[in-house]
C-alpha positions in Angstrom: 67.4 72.2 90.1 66.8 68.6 90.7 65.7 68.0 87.0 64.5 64.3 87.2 62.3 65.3 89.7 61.1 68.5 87.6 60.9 66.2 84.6 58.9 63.9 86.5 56.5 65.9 88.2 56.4 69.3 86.7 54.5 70.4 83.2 57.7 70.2 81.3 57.2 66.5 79.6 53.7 67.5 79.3 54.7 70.6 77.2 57.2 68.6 75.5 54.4 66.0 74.2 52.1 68.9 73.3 54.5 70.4 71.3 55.5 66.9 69.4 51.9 66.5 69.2 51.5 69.6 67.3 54.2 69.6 64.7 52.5 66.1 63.8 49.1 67.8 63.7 50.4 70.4 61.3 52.4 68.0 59.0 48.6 65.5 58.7 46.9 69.1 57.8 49.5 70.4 55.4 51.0 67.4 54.4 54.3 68.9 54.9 57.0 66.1 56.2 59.3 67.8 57.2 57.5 69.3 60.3 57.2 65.3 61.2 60.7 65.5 61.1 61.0 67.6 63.7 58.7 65.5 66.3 61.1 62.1 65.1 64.0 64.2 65.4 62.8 65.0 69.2 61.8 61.5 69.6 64.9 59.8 68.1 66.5 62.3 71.3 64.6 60.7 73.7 64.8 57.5 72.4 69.0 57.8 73.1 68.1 59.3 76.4 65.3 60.2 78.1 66.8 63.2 79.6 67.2 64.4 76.3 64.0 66.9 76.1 64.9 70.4 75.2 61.2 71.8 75.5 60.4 70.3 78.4 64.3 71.3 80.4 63.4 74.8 79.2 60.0 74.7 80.6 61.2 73.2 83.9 63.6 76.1 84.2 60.7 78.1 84.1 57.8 77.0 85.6 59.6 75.3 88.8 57.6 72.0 90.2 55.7 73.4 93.4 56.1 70.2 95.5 52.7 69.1 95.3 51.7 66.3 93.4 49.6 63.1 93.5 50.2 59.5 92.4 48.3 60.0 89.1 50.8 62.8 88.2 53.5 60.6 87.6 54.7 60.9 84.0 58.4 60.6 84.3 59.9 57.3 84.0 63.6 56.8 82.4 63.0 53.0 81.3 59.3 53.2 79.8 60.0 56.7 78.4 63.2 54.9 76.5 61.3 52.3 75.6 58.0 54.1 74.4 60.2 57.0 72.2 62.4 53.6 70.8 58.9 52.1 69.8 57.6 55.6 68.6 60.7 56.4 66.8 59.7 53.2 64.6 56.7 53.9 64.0 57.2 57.1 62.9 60.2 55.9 60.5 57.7 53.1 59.2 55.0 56.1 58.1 58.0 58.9 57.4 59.3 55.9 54.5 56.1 55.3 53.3 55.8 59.1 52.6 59.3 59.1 50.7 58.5 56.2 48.8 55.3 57.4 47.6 52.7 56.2 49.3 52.0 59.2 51.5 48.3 58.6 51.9 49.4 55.6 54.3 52.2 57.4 55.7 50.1 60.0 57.0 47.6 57.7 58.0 50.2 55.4 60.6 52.0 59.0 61.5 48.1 59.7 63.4 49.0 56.7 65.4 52.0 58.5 67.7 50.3 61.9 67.2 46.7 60.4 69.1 49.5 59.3 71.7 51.5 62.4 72.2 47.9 64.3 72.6 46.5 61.7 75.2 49.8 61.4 77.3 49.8 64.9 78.5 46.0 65.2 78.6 44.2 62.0 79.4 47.6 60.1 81.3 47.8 57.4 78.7 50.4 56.5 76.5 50.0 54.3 74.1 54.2 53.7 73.5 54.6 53.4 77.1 51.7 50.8 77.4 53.5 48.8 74.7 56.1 48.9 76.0 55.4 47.7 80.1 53.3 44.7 77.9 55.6 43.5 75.7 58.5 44.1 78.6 56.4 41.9 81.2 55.6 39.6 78.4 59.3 38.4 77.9 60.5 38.8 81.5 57.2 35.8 81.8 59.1 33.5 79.0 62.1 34.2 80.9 63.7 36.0 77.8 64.5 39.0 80.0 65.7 39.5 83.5 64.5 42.3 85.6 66.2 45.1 86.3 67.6 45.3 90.4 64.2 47.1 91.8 62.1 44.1 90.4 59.1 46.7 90.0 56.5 45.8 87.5 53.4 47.2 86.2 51.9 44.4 85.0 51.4 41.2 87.0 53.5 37.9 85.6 53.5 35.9 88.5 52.5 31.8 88.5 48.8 31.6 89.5 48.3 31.8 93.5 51.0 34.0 94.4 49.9 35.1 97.6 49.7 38.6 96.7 46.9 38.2 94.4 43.2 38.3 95.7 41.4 34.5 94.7 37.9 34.6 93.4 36.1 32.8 95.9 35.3 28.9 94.6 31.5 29.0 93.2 30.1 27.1 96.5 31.2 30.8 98.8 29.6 33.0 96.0 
């Protein structure tokens, strides 16, 4: 089993959110935190390394990727997955110690931040973490704070204005 490529294109990350998702849900409904321990727990995992996702492995030893997939199915990515868990992981502590320091009203409130995330990823193909974290990663690589990684792929454009890949508006005489 080629498991980054069953991770990256089967249901098993998708399961894995889903199931994240839903201990959250429960802990906002019963106000119990320790089943939003369990999702920071999984997080804190993935936040160490991405590979580190025991629903979703057991899933994709189950339900085996088919080989057909299309550009929108990509999920699986080991930098913005880091980086989105390491920025959900704080989140989640920020709310978690808000709840242990009595103030759980707010805690629960800024735990339905990650929880709206972990239900849109697998559903809707947005992540919130991961979106924070391709913007605030471009950001710095375009102060020159950060230097980019060997494939020099980016999802966000940070290029000087007129870089020849770039379509120009036409000047306002061509409109």
């Amino acid at each position: 089993m080629d498991t980054d490529r069953e991770l990256q294109f089967g249901p098993g990350m998708r399961v894995q959110r889903l199931a994240e998702a839903s201990f959250l849900v429960a802990a906002l409904f019963t106000q119990d935190v320790r089943l939003a321990l369990v999702t920071f727990t999984l997080t804190m995992l993935q936040a160490l390394s991405p590979r580190w996702v025991p629903i979703a492995l057991v899933v994709a030893s189950i339900v085996r990727f088919s080989g057909q997939h299309h550009v929108g199915d990509l999920y699986f990515d080991l930098r913005g997955i880091r980086g989105a868990c390491v920025i959900s992981v704080v989140v989640q502590g920020l709310g978690l110690a808000l709840v242990a320091t009595g103030y759980p009203r707010v805690g629960f409130i800024i735990l339905t931040v990650p929880t709206a995330s972990f239900l849109m990823a697998p559903t809707l193909g947005f992540c919130a973490g991961c979106w924070f974290y391709v913007l605030g990663r471009d950001w710095m690589a375009s102060r020159g704070w950060l230097r980019r990684a060997s494939d020099e792929l980016r999802d966000v454009t940070v290029d000087e204005e007129g870089s020849g890949h770039q379509p120009q508006l036409p000047a306002a005489a061509q409109r």
